[in-house]
N, CA and C atoms as an extended XYZ file, in Angstrom:
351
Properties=species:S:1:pos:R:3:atomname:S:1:resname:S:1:resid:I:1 pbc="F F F"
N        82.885       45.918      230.994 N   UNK     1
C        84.084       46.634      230.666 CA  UNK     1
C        84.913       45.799      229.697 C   UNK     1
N        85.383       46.190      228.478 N   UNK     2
C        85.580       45.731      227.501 CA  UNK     2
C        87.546       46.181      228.013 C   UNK     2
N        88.242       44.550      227.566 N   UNK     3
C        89.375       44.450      227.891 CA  UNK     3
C        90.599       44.716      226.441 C   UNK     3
N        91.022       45.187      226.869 N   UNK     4
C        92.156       45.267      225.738 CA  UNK     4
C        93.201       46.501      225.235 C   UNK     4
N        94.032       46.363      224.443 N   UNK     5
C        94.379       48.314      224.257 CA  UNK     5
C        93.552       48.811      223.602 C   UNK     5
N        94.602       49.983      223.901 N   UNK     6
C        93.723       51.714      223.325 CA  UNK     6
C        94.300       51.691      222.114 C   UNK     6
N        94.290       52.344      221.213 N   UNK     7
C        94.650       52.778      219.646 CA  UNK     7
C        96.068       53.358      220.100 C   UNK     7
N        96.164       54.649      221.432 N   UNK     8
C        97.115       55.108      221.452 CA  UNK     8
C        98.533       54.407      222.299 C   UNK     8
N        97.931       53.019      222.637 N   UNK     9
C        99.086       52.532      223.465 CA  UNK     9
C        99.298       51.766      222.433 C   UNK     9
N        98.572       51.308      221.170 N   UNK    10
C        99.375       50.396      220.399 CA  UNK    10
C       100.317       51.259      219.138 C   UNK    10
N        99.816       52.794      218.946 N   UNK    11
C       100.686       53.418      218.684 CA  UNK    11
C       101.820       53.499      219.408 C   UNK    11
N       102.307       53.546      220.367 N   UNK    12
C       102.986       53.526      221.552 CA  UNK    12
C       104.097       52.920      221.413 C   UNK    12
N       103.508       52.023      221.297 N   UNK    13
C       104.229       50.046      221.130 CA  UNK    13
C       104.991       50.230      219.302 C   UNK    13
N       104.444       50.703      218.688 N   UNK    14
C       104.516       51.000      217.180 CA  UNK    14
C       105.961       51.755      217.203 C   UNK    14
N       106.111       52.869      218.021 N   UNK    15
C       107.072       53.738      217.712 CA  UNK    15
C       107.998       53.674      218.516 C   UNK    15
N       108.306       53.057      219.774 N   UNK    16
C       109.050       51.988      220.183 CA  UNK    16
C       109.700       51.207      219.431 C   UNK    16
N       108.887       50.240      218.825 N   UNK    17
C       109.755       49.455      218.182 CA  UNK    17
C       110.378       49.668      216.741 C   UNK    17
N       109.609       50.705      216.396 N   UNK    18
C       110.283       51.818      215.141 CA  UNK    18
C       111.878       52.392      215.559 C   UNK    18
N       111.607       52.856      216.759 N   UNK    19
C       112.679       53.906      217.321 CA  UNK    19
C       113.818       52.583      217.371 C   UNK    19
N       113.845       51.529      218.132 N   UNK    20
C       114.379       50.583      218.498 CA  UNK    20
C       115.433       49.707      216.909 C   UNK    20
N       114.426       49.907      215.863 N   UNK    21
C       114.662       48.946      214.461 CA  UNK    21
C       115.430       49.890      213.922 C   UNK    21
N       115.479       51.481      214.146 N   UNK    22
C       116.512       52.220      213.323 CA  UNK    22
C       117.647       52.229      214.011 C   UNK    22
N       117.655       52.050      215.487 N   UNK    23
C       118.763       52.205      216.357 CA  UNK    23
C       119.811       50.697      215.659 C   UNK    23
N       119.203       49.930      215.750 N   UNK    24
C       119.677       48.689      215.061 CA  UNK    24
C       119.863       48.897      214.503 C   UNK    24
N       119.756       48.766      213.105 N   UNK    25
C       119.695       49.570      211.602 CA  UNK    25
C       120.806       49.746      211.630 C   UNK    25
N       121.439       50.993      212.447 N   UNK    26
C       122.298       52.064      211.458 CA  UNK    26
C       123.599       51.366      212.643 C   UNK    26
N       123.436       50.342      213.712 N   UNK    27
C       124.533       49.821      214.483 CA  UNK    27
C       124.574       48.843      213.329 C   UNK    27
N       124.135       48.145      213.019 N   UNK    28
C       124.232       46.871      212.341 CA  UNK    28
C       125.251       47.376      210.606 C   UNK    28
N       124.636       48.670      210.345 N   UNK    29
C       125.209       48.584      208.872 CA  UNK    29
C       126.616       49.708      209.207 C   UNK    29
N       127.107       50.435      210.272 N   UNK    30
C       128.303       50.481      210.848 CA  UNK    30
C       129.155       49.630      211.222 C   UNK    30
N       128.669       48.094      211.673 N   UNK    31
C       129.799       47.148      211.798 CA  UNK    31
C       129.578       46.480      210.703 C   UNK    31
N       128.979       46.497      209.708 N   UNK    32
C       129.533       45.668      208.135 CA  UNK    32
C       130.273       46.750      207.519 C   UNK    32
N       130.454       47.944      207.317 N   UNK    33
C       131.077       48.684      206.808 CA  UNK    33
C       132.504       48.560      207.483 C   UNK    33
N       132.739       48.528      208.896 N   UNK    34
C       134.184       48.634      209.641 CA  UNK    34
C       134.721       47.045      209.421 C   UNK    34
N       133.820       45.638      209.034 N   UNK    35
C       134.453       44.889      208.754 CA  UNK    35
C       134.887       44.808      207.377 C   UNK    35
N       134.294       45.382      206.594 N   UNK    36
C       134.409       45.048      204.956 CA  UNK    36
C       136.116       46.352      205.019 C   UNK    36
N       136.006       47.626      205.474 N   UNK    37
C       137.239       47.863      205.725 CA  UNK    37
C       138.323       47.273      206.349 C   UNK    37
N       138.326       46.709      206.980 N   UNK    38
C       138.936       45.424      207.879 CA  UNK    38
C       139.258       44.620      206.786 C   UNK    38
N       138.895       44.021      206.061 N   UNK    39
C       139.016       43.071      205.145 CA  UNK    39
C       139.727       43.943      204.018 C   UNK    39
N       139.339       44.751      203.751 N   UNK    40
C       140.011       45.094      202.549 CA  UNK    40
C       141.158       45.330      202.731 C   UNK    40
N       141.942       46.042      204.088 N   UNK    41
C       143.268       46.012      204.601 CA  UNK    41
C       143.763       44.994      204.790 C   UNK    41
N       143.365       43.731      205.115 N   UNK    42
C       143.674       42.190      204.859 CA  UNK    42
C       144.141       41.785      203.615 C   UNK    42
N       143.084       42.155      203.120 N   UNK    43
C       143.243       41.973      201.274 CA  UNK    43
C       144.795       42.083      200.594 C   UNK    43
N       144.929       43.723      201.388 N   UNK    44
C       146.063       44.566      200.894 CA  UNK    44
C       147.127       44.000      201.405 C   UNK    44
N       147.134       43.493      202.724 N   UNK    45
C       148.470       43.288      203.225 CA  UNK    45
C       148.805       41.769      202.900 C   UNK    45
N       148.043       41.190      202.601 N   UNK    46
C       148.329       39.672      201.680 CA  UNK    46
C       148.723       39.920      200.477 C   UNK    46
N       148.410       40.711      199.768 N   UNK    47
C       148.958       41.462      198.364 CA  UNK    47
C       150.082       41.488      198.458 C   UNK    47
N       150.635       42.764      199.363 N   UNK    48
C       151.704       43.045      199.835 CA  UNK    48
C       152.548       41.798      200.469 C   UNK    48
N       152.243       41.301      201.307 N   UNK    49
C       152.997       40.232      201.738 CA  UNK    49
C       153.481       38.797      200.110 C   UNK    49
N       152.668       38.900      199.503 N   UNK    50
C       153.157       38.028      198.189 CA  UNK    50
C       153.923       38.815      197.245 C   UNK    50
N       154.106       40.225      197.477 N   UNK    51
C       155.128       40.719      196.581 CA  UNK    51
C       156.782       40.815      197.159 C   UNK    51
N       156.309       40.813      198.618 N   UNK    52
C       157.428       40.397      199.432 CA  UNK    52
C       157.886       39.119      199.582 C   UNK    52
N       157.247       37.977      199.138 N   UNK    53
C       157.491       36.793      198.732 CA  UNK    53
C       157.974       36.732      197.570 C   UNK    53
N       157.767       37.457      196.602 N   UNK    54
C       158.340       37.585      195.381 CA  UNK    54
C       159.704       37.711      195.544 C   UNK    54
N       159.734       39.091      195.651 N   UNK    55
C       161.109       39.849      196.219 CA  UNK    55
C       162.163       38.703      196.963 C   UNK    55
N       161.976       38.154      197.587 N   UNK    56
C       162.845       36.960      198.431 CA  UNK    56
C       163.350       35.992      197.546 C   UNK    56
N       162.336       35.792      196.690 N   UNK    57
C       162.739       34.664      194.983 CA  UNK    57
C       163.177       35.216      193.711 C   UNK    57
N       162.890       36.718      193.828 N   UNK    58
C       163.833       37.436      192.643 CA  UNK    58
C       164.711       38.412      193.141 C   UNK    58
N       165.232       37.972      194.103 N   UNK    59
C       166.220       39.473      194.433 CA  UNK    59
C       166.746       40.155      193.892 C   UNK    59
N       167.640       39.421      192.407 N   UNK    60
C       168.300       39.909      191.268 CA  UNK    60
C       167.654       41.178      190.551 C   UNK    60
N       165.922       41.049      190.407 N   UNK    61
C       165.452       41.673      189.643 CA  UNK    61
C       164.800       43.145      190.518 C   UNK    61
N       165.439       43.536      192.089 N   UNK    62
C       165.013       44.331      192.988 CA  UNK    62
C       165.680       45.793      192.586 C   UNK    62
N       165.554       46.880      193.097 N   UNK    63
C       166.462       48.252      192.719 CA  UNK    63
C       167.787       47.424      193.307 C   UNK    63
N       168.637       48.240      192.740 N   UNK    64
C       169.875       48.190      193.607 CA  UNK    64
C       170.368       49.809      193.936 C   UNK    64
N       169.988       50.647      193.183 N   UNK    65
C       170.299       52.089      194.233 CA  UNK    65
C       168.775       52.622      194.691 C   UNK    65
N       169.838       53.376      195.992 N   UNK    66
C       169.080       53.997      196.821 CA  UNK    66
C       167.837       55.098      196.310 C   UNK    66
N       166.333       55.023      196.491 N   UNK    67
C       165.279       55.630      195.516 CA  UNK    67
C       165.030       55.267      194.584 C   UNK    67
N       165.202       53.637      193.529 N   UNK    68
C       165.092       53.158      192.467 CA  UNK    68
C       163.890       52.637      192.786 C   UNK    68
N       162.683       52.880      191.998 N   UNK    69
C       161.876       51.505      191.909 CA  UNK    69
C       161.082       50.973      191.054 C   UNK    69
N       160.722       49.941      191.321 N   UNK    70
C       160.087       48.257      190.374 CA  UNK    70
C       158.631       48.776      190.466 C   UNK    70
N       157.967       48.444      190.039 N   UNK    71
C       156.569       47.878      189.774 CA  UNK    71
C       156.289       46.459      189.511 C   UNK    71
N       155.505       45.843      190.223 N   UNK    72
C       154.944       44.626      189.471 CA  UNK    72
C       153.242       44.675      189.713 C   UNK    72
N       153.214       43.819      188.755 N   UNK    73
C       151.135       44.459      188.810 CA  UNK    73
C       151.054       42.795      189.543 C   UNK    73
N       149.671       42.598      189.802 N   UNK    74
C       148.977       41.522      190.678 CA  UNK    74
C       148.991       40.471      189.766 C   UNK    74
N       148.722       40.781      188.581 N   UNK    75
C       148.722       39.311      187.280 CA  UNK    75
C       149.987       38.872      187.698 C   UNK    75
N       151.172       39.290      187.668 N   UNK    76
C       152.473       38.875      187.722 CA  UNK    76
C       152.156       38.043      189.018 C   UNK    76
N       151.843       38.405      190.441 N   UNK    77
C       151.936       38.066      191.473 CA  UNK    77
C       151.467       37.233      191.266 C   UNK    77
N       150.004       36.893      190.750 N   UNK    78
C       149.076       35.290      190.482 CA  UNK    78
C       149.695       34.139      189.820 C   UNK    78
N       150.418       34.910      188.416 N   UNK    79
C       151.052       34.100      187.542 CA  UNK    79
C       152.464       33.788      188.116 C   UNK    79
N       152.961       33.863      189.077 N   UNK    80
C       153.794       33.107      189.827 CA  UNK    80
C       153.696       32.565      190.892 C   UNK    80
N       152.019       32.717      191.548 N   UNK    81
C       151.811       32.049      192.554 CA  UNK    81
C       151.913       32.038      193.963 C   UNK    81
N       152.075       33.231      193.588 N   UNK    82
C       152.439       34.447      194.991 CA  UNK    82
C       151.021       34.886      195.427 C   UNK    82
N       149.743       34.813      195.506 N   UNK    83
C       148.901       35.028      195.579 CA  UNK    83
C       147.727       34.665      195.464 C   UNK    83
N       146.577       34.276      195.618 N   UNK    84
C       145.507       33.788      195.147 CA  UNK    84
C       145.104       34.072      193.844 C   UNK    84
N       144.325       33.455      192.826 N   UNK    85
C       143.851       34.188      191.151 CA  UNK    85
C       142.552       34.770      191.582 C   UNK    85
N       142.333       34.656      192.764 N   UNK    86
C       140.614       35.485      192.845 CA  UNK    86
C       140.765       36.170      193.983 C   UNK    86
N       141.192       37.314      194.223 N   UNK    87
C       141.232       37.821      195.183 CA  UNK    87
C       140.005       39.019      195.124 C   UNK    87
N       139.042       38.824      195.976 N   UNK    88
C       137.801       40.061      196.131 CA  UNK    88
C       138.163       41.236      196.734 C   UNK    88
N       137.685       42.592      196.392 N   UNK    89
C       137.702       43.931      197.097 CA  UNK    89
C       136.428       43.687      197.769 C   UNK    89
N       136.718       43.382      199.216 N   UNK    90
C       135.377       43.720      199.785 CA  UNK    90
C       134.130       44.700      199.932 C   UNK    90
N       135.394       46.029      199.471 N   UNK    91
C       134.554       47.395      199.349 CA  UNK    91
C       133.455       47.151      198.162 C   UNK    91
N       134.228       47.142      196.631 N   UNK    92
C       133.059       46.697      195.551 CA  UNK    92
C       132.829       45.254      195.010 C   UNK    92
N       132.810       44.150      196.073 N   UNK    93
C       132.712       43.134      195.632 CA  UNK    93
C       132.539       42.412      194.285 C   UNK    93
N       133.585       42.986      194.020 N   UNK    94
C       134.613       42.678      192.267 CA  UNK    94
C       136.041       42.494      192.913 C   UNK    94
N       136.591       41.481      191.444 N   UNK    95
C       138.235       41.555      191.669 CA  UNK    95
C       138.927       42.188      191.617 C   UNK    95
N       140.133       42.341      192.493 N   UNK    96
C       140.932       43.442      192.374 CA  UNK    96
C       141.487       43.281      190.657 C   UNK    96
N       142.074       44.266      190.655 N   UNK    97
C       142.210       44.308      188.869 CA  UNK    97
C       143.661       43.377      188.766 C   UNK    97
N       144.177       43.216      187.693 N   UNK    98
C       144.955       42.081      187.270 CA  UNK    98
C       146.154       43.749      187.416 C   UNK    98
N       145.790       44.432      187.042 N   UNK    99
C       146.224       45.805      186.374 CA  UNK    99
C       146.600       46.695      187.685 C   UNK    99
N       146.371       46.320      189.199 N   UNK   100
C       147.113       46.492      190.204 CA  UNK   100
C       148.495       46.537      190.627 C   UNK   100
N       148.912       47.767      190.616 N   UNK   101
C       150.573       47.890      190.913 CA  UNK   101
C       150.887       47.918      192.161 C   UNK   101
N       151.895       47.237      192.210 N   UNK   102
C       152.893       47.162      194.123 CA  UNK   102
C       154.415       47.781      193.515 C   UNK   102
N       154.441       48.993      193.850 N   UNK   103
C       155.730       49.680      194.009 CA  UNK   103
C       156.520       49.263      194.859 C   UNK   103
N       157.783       49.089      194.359 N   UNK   104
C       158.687       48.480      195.585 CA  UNK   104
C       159.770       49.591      195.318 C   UNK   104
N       160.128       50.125      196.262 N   UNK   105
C       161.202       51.305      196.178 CA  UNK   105
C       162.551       50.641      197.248 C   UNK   105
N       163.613       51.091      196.570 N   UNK   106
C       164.756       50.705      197.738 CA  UNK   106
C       165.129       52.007      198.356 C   UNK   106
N       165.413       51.961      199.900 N   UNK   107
C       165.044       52.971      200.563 CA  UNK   107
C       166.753       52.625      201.950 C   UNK   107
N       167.796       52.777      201.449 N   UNK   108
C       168.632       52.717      202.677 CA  UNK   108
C       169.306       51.271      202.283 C   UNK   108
N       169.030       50.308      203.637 N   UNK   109
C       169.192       48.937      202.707 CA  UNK   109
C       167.864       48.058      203.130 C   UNK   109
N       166.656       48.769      203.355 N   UNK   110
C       165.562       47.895      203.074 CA  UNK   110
C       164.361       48.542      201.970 C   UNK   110
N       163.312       47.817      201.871 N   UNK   111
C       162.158       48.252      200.679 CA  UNK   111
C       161.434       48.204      201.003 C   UNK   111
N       160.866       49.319      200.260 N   UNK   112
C       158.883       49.515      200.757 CA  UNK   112
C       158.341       49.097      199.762 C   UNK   112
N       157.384       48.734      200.194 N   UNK   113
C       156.446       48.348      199.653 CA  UNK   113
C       154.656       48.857      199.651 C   UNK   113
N       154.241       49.131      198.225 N   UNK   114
C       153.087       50.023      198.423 CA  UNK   114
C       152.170       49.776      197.224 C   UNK   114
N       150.937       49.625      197.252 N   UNK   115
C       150.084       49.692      196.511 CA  UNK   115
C       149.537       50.626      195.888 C   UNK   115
N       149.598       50.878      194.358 N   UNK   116
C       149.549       51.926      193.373 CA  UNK   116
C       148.316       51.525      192.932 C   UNK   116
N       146.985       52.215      193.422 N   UNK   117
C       145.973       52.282      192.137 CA  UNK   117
C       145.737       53.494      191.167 C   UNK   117
């Protein structure tokens, strides 16, 4: 009696671990997608947070009426140091553009702040 598998149990074994490698698969490339979103909201709110650093060192140059607002693009933010000069979009792993606007609107007596692409 000759020992070993059958053709159809090593098919068996085959589609198992087929079934098993897509289940993985599509878990594995769902949590790089929810972190690279994760990151890119990081991205943004460090953006944001250095234009609000701005704002604290140019107050002069902020709206002063209620619904007025500024623009400053991200070059400005770099070129004063408010920010990193290489900041990545995790989504298309390229730089965010230099050419990135942060609207700052005066709203009552505080400001929003928002990212214009």
């Amino acid at each position: 009696m000759k020992k070993g598998f059958t053709l159809i149990e090593l098919l068996g074994v085959i589609i198992i671990l087929a079934v098993i490698a897509s289940i993985a698969t599509i878990s594995i490339n769902s949590s790089m997608k929810k972190s690279k979103e994760e990151l890119y909201n990081l991205q943004i709110e460090n953006i944001i947070n250095g234009a609000k650093t701005w704002a604290s060192s140019n107050v002069f140059n902020l709206p002063d009426d209620n619904g007025e607002t500024i623009y400053l693009t991200l070059s400005e933010l770099k070129q004063s140091g408010f920010v990193e000069k290489d900041i990545v979009n995790p989504l298309t792993n390229e730089l965010f553009s230099d050419q990135l606007k942060i609207k700052i609107t005066k709203i009552d007596n505080n400001y929003s702040y928002e990212i214009v692409e």
